[in-house]
mmCIF file of the N, C-alpha and C atoms, coordinates in Angstrom:
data_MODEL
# 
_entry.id   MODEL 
# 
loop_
_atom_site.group_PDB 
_atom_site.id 
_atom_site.type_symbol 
_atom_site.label_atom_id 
_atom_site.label_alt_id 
_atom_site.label_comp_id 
_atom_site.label_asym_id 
_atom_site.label_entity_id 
_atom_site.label_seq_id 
_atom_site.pdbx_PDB_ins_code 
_atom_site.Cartn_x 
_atom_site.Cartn_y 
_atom_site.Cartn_z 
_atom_site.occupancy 
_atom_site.B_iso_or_equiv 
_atom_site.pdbx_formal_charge 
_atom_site.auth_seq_id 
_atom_site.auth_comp_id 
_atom_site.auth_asym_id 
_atom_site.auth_atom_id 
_atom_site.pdbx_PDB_model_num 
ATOM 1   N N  . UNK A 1 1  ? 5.303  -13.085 -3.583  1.00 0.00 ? 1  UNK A N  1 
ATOM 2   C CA . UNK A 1 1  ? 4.701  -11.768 -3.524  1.00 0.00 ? 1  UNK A CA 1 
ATOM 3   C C  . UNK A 1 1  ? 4.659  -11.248 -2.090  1.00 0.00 ? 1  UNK A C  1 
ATOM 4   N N  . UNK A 1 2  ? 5.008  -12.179 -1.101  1.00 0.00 ? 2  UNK A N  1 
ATOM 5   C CA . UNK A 1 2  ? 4.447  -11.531 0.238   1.00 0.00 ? 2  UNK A CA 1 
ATOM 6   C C  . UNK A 1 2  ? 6.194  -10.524 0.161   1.00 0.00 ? 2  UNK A C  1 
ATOM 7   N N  . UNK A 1 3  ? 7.468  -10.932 -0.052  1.00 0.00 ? 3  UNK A N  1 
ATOM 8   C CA . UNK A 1 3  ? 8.505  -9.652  0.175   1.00 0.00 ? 3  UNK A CA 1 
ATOM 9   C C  . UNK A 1 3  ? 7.826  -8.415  -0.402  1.00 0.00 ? 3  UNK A C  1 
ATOM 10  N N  . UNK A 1 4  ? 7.269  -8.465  -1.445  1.00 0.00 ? 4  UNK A N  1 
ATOM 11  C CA . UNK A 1 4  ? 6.653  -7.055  -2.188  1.00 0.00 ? 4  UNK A CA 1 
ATOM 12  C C  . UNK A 1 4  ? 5.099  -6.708  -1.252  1.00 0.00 ? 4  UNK A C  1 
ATOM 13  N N  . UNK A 1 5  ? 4.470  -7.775  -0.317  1.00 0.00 ? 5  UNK A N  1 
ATOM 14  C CA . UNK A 1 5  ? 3.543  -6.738  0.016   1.00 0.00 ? 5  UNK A CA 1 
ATOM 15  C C  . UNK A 1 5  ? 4.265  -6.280  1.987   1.00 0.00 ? 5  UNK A C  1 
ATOM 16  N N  . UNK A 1 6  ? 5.193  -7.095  2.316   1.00 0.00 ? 6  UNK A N  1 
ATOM 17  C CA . UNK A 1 6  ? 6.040  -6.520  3.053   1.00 0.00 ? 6  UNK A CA 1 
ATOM 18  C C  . UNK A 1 6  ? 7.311  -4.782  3.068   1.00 0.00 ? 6  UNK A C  1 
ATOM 19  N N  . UNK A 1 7  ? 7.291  -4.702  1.632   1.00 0.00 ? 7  UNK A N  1 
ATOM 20  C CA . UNK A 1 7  ? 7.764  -3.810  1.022   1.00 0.00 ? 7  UNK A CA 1 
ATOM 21  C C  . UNK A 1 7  ? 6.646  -2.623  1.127   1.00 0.00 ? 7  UNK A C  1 
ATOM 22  N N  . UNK A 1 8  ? 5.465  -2.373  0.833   1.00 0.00 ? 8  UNK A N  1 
ATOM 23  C CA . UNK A 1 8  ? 4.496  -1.782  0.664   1.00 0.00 ? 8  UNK A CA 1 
ATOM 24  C C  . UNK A 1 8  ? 3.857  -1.302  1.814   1.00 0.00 ? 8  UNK A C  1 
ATOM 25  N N  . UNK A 1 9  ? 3.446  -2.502  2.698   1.00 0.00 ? 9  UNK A N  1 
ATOM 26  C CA . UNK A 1 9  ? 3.329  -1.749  3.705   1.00 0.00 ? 9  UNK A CA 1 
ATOM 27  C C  . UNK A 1 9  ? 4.072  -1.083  5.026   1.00 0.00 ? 9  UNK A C  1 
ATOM 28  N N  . UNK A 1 10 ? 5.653  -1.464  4.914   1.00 0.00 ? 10 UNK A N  1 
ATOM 29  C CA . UNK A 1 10 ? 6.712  -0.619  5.032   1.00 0.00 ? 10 UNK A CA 1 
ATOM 30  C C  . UNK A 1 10 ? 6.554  1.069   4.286   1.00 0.00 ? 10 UNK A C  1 
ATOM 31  N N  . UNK A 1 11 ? 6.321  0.994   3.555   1.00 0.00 ? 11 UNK A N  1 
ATOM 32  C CA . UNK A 1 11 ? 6.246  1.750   2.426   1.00 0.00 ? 11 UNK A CA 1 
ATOM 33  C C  . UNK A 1 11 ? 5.153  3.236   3.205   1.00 0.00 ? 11 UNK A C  1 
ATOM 34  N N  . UNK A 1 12 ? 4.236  2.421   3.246   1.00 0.00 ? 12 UNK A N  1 
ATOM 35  C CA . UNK A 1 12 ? 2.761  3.081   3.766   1.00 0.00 ? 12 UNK A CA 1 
ATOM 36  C C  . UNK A 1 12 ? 2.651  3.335   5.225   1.00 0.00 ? 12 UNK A C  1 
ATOM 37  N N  . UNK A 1 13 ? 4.026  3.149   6.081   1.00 0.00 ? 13 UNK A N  1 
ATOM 38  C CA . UNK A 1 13 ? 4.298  3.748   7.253   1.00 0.00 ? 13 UNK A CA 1 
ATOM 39  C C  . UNK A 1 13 ? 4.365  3.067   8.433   1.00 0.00 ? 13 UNK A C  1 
ATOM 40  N N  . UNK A 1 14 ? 4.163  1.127   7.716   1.00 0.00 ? 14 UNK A N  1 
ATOM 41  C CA . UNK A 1 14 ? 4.137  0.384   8.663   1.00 0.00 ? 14 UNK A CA 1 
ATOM 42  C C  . UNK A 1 14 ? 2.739  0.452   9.097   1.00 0.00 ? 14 UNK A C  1 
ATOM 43  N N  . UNK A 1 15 ? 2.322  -1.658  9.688   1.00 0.00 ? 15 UNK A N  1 
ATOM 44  C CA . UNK A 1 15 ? 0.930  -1.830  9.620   1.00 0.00 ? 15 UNK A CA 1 
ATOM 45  C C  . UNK A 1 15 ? 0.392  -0.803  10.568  1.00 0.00 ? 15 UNK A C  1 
ATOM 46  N N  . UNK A 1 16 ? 1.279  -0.446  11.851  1.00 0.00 ? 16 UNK A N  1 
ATOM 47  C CA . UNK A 1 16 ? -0.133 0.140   12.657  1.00 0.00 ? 16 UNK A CA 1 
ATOM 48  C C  . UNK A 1 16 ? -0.475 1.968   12.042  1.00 0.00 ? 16 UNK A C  1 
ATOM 49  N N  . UNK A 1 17 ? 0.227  2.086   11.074  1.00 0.00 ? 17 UNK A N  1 
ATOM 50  C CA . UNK A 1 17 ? -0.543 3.065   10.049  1.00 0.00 ? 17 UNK A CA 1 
ATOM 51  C C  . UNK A 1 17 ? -1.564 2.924   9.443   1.00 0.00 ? 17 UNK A C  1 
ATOM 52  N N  . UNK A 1 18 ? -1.646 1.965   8.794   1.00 0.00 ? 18 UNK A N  1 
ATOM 53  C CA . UNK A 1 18 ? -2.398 1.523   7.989   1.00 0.00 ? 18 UNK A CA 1 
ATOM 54  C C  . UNK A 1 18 ? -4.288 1.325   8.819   1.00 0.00 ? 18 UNK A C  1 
ATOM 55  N N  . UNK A 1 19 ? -5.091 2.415   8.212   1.00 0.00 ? 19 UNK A N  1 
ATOM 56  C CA . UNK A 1 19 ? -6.172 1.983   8.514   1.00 0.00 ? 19 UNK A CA 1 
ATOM 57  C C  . UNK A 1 19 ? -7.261 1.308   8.509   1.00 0.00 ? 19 UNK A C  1 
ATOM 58  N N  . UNK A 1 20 ? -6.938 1.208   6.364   1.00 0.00 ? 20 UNK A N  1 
ATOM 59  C CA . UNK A 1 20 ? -7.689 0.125   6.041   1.00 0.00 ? 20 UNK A CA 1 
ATOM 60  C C  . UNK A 1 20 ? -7.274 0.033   4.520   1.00 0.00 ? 20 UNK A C  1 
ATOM 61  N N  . UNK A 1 21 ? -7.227 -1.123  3.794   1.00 0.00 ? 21 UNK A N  1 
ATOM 62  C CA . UNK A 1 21 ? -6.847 -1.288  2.386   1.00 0.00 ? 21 UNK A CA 1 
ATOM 63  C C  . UNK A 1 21 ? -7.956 -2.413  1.708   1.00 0.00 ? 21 UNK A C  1 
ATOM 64  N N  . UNK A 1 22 ? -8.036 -1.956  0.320   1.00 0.00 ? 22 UNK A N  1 
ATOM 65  C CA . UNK A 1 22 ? -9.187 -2.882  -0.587  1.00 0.00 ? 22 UNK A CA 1 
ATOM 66  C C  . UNK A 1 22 ? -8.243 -2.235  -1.970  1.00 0.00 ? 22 UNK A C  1 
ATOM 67  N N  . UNK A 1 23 ? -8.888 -3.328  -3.007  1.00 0.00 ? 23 UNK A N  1 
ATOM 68  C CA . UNK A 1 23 ? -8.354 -3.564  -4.440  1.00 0.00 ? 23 UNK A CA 1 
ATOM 69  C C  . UNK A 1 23 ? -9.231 -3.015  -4.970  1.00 0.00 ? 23 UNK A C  1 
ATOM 70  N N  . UNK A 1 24 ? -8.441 -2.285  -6.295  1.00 0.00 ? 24 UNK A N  1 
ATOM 71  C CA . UNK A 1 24 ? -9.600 -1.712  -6.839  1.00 0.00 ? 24 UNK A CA 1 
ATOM 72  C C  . UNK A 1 24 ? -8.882 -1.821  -8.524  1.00 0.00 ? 24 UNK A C  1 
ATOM 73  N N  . UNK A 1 25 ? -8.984 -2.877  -8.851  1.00 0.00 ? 25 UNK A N  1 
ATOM 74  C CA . UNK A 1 25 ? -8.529 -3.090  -10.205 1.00 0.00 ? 25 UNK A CA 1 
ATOM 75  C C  . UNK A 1 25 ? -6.887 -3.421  -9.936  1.00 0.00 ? 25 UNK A C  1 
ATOM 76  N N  . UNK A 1 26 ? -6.502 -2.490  -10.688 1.00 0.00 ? 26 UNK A N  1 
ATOM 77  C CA . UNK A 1 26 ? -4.941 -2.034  -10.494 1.00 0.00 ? 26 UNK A CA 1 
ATOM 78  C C  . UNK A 1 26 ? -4.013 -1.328  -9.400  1.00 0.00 ? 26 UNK A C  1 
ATOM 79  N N  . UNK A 1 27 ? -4.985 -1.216  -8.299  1.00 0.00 ? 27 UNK A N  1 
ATOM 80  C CA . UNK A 1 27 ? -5.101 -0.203  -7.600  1.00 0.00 ? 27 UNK A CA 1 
ATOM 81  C C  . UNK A 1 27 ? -4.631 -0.349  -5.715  1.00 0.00 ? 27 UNK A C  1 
ATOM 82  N N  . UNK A 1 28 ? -4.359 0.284   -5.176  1.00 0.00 ? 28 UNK A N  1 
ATOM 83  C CA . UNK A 1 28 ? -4.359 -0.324  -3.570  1.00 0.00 ? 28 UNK A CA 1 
ATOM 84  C C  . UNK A 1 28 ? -4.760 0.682   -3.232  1.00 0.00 ? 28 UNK A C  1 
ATOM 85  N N  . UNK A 1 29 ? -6.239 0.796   -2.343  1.00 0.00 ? 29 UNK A N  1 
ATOM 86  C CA . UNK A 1 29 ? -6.834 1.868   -2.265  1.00 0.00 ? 29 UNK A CA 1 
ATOM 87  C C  . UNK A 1 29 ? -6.636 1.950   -0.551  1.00 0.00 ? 29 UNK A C  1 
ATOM 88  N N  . UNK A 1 30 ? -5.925 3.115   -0.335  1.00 0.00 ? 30 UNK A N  1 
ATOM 89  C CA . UNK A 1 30 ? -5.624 2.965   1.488   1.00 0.00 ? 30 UNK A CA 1 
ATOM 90  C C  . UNK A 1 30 ? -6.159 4.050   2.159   1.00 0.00 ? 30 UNK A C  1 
ATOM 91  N N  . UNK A 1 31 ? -6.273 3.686   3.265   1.00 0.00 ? 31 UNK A N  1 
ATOM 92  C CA . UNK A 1 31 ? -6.383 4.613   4.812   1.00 0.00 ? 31 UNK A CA 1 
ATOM 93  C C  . UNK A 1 31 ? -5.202 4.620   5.412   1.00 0.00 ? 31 UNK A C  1 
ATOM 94  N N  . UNK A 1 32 ? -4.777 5.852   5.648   1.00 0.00 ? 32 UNK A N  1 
ATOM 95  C CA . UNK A 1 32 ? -3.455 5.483   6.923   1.00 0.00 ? 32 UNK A CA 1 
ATOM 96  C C  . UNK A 1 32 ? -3.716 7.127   7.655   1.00 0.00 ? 32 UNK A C  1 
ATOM 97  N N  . UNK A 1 33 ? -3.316 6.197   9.065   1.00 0.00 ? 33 UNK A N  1 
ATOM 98  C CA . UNK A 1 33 ? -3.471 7.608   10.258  1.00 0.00 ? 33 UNK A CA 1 
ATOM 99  C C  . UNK A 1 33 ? -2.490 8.631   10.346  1.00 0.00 ? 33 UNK A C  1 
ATOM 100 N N  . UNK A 1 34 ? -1.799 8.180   9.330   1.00 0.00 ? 34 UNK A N  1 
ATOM 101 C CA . UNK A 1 34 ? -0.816 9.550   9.333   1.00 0.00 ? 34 UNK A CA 1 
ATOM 102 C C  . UNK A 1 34 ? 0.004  9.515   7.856   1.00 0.00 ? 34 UNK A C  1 
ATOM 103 N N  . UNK A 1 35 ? -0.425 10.607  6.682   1.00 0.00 ? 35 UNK A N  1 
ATOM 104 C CA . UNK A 1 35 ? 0.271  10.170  5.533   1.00 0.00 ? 35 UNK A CA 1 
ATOM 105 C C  . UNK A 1 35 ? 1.550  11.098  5.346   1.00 0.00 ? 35 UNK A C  1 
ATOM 106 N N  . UNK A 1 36 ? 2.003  11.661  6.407   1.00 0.00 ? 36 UNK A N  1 
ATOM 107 C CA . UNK A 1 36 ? 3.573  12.047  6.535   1.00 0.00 ? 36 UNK A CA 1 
ATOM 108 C C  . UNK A 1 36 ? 4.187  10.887  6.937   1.00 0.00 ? 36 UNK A C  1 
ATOM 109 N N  . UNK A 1 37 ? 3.590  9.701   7.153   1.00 0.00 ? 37 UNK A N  1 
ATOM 110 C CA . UNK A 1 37 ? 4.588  8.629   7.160   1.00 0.00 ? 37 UNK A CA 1 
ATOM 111 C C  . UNK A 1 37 ? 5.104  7.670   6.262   1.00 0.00 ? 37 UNK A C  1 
ATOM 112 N N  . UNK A 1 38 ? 4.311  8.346   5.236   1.00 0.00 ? 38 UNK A N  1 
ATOM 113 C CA . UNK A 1 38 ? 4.205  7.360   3.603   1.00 0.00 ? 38 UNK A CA 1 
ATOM 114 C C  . UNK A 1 38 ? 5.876  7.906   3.236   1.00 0.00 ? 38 UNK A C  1 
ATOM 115 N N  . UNK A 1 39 ? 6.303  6.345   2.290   1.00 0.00 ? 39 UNK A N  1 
ATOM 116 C CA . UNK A 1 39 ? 7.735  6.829   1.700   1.00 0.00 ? 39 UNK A CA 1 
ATOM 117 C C  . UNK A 1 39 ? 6.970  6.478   0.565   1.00 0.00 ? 39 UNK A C  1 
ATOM 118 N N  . UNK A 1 40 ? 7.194  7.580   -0.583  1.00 0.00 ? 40 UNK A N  1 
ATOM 119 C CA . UNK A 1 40 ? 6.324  7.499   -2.058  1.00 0.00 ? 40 UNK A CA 1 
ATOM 120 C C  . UNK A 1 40 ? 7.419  6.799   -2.990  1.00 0.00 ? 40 UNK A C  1 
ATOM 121 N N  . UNK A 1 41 ? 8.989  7.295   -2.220  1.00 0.00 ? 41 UNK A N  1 
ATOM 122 C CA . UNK A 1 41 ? 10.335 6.396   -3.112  1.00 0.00 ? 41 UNK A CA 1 
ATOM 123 C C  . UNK A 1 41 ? 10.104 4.821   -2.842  1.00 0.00 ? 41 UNK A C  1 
ATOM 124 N N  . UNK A 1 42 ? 9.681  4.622   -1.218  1.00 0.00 ? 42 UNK A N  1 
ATOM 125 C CA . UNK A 1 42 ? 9.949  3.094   -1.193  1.00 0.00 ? 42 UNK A CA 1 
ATOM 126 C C  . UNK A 1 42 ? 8.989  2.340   -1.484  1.00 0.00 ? 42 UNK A C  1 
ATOM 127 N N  . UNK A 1 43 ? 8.082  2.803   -1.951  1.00 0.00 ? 43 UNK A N  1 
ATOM 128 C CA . UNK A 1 43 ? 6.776  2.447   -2.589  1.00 0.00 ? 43 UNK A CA 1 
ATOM 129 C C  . UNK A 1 43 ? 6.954  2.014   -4.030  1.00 0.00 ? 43 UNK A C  1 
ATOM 130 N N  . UNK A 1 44 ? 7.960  3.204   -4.309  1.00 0.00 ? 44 UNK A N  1 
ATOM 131 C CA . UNK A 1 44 ? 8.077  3.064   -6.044  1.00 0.00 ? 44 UNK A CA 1 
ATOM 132 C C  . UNK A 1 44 ? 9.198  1.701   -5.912  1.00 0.00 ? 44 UNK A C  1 
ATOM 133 N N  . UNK A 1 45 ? 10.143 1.565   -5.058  1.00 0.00 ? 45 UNK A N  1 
ATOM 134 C CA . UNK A 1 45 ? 11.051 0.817   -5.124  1.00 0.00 ? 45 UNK A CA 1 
ATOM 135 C C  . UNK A 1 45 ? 10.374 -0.380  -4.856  1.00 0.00 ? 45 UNK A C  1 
ATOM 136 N N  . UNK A 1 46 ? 9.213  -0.686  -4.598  1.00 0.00 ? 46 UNK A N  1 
ATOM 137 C CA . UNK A 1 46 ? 8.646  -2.033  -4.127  1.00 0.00 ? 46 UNK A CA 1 
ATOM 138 C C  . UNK A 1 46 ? 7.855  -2.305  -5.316  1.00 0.00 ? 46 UNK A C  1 
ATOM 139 N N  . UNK A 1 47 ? 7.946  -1.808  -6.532  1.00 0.00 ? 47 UNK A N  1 
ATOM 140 C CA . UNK A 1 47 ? 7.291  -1.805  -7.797  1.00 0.00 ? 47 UNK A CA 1 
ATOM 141 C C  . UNK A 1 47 ? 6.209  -1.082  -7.895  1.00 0.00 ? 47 UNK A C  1 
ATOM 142 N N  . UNK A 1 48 ? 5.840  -0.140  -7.212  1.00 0.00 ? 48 UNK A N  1 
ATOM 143 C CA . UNK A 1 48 ? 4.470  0.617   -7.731  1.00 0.00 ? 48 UNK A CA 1 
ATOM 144 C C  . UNK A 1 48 ? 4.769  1.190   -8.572  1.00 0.00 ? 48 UNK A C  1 
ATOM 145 N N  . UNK A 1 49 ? 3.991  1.478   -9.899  1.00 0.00 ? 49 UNK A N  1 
ATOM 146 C CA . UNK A 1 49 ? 4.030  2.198   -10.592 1.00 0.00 ? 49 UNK A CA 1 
ATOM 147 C C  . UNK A 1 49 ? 3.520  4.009   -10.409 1.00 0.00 ? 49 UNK A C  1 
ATOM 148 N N  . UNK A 1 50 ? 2.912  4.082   -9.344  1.00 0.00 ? 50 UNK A N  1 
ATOM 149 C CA . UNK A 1 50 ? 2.845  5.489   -8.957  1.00 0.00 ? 50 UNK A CA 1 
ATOM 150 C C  . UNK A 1 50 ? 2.095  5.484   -7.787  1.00 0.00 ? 50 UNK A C  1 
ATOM 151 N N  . UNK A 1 51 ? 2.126  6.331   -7.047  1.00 0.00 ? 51 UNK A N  1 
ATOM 152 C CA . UNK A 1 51 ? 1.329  7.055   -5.908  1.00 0.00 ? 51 UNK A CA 1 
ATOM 153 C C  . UNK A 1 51 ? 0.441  8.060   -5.733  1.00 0.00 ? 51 UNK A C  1 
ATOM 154 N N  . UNK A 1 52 ? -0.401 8.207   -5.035  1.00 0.00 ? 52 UNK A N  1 
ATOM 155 C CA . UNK A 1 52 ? -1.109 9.422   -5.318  1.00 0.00 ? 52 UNK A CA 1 
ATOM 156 C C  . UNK A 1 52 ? -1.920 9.425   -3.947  1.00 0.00 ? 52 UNK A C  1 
ATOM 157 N N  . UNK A 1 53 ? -1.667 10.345  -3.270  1.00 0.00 ? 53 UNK A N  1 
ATOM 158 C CA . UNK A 1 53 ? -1.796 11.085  -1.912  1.00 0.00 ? 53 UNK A CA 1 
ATOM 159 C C  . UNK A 1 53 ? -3.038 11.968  -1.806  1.00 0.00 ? 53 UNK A C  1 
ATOM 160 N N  . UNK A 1 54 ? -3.905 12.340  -0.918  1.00 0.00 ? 54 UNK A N  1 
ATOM 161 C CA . UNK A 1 54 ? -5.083 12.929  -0.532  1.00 0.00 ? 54 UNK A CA 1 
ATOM 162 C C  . UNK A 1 54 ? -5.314 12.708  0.531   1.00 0.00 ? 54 UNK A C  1 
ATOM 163 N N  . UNK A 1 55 ? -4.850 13.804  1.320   1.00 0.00 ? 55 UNK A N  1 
ATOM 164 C CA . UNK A 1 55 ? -5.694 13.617  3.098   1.00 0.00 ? 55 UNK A CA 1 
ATOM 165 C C  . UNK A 1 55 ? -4.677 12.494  3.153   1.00 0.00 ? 55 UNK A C  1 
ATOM 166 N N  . UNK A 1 56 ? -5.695 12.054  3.730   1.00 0.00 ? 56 UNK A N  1 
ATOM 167 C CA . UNK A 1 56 ? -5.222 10.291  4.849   1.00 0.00 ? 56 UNK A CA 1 
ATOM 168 C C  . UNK A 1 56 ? -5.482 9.136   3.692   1.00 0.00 ? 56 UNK A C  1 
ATOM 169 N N  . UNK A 1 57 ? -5.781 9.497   2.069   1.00 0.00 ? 57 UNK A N  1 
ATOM 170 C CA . UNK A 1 57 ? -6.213 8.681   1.291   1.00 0.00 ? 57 UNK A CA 1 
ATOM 171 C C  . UNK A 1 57 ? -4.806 8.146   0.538   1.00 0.00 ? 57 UNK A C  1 
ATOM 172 N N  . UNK A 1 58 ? -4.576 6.738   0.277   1.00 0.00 ? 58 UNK A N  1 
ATOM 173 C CA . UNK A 1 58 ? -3.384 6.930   -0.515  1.00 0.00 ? 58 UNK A CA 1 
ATOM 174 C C  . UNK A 1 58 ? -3.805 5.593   -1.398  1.00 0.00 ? 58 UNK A C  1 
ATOM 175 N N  . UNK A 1 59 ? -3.402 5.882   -2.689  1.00 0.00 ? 59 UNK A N  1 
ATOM 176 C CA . UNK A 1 59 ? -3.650 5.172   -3.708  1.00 0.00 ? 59 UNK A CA 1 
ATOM 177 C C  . UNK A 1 59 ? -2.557 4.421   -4.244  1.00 0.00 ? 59 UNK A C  1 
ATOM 178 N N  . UNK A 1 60 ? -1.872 3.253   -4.360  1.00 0.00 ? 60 UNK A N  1 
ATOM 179 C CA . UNK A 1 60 ? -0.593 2.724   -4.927  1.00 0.00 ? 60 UNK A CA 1 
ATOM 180 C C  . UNK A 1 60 ? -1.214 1.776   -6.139  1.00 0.00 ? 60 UNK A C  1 
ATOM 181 N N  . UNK A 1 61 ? -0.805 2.569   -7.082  1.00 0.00 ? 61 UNK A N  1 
ATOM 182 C CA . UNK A 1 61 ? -0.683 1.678   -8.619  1.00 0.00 ? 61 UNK A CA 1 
ATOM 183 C C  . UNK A 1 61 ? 0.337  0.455   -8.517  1.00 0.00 ? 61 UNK A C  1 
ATOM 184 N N  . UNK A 1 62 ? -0.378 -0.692  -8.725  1.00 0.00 ? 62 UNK A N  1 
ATOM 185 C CA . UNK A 1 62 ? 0.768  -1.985  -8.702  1.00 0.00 ? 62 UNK A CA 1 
ATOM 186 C C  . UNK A 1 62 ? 0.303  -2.597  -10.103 1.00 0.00 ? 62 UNK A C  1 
ATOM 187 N N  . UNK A 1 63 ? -0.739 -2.609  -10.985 1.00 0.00 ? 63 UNK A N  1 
ATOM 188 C CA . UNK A 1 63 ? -1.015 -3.546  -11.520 1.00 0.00 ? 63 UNK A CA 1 
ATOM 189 C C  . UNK A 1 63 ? -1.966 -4.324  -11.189 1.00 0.00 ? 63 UNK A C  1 
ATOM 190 N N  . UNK A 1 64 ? -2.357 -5.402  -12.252 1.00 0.00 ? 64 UNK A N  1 
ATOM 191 C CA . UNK A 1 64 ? -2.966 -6.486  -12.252 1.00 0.00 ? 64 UNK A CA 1 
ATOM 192 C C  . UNK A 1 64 ? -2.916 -7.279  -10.693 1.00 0.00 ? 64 UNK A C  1 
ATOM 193 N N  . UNK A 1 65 ? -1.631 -7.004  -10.144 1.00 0.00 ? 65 UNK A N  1 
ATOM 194 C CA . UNK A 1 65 ? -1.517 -8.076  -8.905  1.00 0.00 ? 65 UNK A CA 1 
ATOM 195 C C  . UNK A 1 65 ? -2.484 -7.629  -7.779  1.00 0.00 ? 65 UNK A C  1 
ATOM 196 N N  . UNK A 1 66 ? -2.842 -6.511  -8.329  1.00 0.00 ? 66 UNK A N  1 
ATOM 197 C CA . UNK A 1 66 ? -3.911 -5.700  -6.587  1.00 0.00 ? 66 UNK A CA 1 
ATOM 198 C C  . UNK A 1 66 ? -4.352 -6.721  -5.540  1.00 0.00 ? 66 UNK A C  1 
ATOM 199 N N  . UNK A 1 67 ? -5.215 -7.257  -6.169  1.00 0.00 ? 67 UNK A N  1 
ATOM 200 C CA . UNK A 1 67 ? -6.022 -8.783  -5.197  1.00 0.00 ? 67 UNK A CA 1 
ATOM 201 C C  . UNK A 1 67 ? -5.672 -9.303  -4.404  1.00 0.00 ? 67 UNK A C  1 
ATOM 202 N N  . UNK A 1 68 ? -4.191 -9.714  -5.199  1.00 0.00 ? 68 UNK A N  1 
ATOM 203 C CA . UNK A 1 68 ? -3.321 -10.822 -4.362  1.00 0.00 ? 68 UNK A CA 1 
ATOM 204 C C  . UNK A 1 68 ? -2.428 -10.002 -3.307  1.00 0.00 ? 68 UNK A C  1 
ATOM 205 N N  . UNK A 1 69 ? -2.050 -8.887  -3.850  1.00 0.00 ? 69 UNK A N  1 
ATOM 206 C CA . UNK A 1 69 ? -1.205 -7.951  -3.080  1.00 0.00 ? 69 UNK A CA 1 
ATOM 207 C C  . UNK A 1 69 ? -2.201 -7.613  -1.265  1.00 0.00 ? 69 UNK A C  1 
ATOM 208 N N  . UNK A 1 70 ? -3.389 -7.717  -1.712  1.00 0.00 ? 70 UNK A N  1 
ATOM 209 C CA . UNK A 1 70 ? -4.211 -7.028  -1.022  1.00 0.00 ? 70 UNK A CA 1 
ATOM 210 C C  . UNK A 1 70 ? -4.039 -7.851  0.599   1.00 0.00 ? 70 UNK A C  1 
ATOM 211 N N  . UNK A 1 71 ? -4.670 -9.318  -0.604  1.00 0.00 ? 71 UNK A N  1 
ATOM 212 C CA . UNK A 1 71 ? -4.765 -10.226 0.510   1.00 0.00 ? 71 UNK A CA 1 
ATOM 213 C C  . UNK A 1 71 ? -3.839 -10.162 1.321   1.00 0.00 ? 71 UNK A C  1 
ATOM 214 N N  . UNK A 1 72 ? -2.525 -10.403 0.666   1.00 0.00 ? 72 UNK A N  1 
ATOM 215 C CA . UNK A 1 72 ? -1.388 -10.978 1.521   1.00 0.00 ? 72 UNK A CA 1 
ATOM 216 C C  . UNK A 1 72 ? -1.002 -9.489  2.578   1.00 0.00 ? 72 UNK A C  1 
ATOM 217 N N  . UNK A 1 73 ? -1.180 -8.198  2.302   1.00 0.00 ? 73 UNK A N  1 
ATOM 218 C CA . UNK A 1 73 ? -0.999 -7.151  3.446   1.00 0.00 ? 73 UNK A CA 1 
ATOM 219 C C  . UNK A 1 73 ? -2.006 -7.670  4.126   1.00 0.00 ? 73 UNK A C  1 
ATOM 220 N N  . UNK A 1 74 ? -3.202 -7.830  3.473   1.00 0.00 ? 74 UNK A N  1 
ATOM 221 C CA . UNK A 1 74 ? -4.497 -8.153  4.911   1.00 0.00 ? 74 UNK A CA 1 
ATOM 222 C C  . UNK A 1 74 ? -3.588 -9.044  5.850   1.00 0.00 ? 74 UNK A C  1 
ATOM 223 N N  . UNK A 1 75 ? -3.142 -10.193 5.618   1.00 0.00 ? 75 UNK A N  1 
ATOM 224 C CA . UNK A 1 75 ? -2.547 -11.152 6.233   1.00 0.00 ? 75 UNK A CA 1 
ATOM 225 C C  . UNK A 1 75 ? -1.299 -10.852 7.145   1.00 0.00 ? 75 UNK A C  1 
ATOM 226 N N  . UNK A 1 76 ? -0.673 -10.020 6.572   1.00 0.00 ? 76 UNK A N  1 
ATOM 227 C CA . UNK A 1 76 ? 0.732  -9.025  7.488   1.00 0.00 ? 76 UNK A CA 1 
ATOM 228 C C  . UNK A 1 76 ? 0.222  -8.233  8.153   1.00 0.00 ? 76 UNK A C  1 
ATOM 229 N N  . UNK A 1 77 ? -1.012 -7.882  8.358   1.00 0.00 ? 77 UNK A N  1 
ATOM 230 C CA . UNK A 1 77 ? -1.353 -6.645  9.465   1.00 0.00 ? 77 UNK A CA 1 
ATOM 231 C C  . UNK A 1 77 ? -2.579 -6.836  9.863   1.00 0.00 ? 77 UNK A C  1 
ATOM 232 N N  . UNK A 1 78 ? -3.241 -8.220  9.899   1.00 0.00 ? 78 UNK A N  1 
ATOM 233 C CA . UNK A 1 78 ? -3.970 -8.434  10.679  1.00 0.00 ? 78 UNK A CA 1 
ATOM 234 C C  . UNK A 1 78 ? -3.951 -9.316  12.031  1.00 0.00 ? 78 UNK A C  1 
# 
């Protein structure tokens, strides 16, 4: 799983975008400092099932795996 959470947060503009991420079910619930840097295709191509954008808020549907997904970005960008 870590190529797919390497994928993701590529995805989300690369870690030093990334402001802050937590699981929320099915869910990858994000902060990023700039969401013109989000790719919503390479997101989908890393298996999300959808995206959904607000402000600096970005939401990636993955599934059941959220948790584990979570951890292992915590671990790539901390």
């Amino acid at each position: 799983m870590a190529d797919k959470a390497a994928a993701i947060v590529s995805g989300l503009g690369g870690a030093d975008n990334i402001e802050d991420i937590e699981a929320c079910i099915t869910r990858l619930r994000t902060e990023v400092s700039d969401a013109g840097k989000v790719d919503e295709p390479a997101l989908k191509a890393a298996g999300a099932h959808g995206v959904l954008v607000s402000g600096n808020v970005v939401q990636v549907v993955v599934g059941p795996e959220a948790d584990q997904l979570t951890d292992d970005i915590n671990d790539l960008i901390d």
